[in-house]
Residue, then its C-alpha position, 0 to 999 in steps of 0.5 A: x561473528x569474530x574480528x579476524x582479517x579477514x575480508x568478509x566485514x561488515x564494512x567491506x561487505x556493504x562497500x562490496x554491495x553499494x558498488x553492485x547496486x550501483x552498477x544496477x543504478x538501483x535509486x538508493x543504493x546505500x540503504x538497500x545493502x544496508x537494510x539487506x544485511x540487517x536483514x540476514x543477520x536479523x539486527x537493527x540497521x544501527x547495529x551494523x556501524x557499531x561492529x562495522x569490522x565484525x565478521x560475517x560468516x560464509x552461510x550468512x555473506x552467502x545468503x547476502x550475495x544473493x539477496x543483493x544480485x536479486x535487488x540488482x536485478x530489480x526486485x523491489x526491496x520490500x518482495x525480498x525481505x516480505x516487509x513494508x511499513x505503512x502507517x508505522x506498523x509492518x506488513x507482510x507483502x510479496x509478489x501477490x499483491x502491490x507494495x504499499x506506498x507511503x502516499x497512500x498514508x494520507x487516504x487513510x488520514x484523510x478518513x481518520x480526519x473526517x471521522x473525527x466529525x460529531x456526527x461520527x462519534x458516538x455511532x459504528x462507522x462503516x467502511x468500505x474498502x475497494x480493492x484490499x491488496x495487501x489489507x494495509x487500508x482497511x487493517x490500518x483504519x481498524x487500528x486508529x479508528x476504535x469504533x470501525x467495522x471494515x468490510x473490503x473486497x479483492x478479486x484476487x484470492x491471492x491477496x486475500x490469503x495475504x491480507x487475512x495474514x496481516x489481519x491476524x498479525x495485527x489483531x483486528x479479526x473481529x473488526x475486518x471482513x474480507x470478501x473474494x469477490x468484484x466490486x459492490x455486488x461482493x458486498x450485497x447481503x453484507x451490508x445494507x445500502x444506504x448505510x456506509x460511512x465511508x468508501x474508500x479505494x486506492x484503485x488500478x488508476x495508470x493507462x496501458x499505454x503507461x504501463x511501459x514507462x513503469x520502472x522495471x521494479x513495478x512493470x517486471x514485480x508487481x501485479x499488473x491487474x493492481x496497477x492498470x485502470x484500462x486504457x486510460x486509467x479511469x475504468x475502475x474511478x466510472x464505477x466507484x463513483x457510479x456505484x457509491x452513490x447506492x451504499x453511501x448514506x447522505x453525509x457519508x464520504x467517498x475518499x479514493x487515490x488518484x494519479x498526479x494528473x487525474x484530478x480534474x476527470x476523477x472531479x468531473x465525473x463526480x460532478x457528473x452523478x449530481x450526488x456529492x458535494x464538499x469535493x476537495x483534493x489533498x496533495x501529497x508531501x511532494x505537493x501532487x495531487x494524490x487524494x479527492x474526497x467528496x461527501x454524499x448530499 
């Protein structure tokens, strides 16, 4: 990069984007061309205000362009550049698997939490992660949680090959065990029932009839079959909860996300299998509530 007078700045070039994204009505219009640009010169977003009049060359203001129409067209911004942070730690994503959401965070806090119990201390804790997707739960306890052992499933052996990607680049080979496969029968043969710690799942929970609603990044980018839990969005819920109640040992938990409004059912039918008890729902940062935890007898 030189100073010239020429047009093709950094400054000019963000100012050029936000204006594009904008006419998009794309929700934050300024760091998304921010982070575009800090992504095809490969620096760090504060880099670009410190050279604001540094210029950009033609293969790079080109390649910009690009990626700045493809986000005016509604490509979730972490399918363009791969990346998503959950937890603080980077995770390769694209369109095989649903975007990591920051609310999740607080399912896999949540756990960190329980296990933090004596009875868990001194003992390999079992885990069982429904629904792997990009891999971002089950890596994510595998890091913070030293003595885990993490079996998880995704019937999808797209997501698979993507989560075995962050498996490796997070170094938890030996800790995570990925299985291609549906639900609990995936897991016969690889654990014992009546032996795991904790259950945990961010399933398909929106309704067809949603569906339509969805902002056009998710409705038109993400993987439907990651999204949609039937027609009224607790087809995969009945299941876990029905299911969990063969694997889980008594004083283990089931710790599932839910939508902002399926509490009340999501409680009910736990109620209904006279299996668990200590049912709490966790709000999320927005103050919705986003997690149900609920321990076997």
């Amino acid at each position: 990069m030189t100073h010239a007078q020429d047009g093709n700045t950094i400054r000019n070039s963000i100012k050029w984007a936000i204006t594009i994204l904008k006419r998009s009505e794309i929700e934050f219009p300024e760091i998304d061309a921010d982070t575009l640009l800090a992504y095809v010169l490969s620096c760090d977003r504060s880099r670009l205000y410190t050279n604001p009049n540094n210029v950009i060359d033609a293969t790079d203001i080109c390649k910009y362009k690009e990626l700045i129409y493809k986000r005016a067209a509604h490509v979730p911004l972490q399918y363009i550049t791969r990346r998503a942070e959950f937890m603080s730690l980077d995770f390769v994503v694209d369109e095989r698997v649903l975007i990591p959401r920051p609310e999740t965070e607080i399912l896999v806090e949540t756990v960190l939490k329980r296990a933090e119990d004596d009875k868990f201390s001194d003992k390999r804790i079992i885990v069982m992660d429904i629904g792997t997707g990009s891999g971002n739960i089950a890596v994510s306890l595998a890091k913070f949680l030293s003595n885990a052992e993490i079996y998880t499933n995704d019937i999808s052996q797209d997501a698979l090959t993507l989560a075995q990607t962050n498996v490796q680049r997070h170094k938890v080979i030996d800790k995570v065990h990925l299985l291609n496969g549906d639900f609990y029968n995936i897991f016969v043969g690889n654990i014992q029932k009546k032996q795991v710690d904790f259950i945990v799942s961010n399933p398909p929970y929106i309704s067809e009839s949603e569906w339509n609603s969805l902002e056009p990044e998710v409705r038109e980018h993400e993987p439907w079959e990651a999204l949609v839990g039937g027609k009224d969005g607790f087809c995969f819920y009945r299941r876990i909860i029905m299911g969990a109640t063969d694997w889980l040992r008594p004083g283990g938990y089931l710790i599932v996300e839910i939508g902002e409004t399926q509490a009340n059912t999501v409680i009910k039918l736990m109620q209904n299998e006279l299996y668990y008890d200590e049912i709490e729902v966790i709000k999320d940062l927005q103050g919705k509530e986003r997690i149900i935890s609920a321990r076997a007898k």
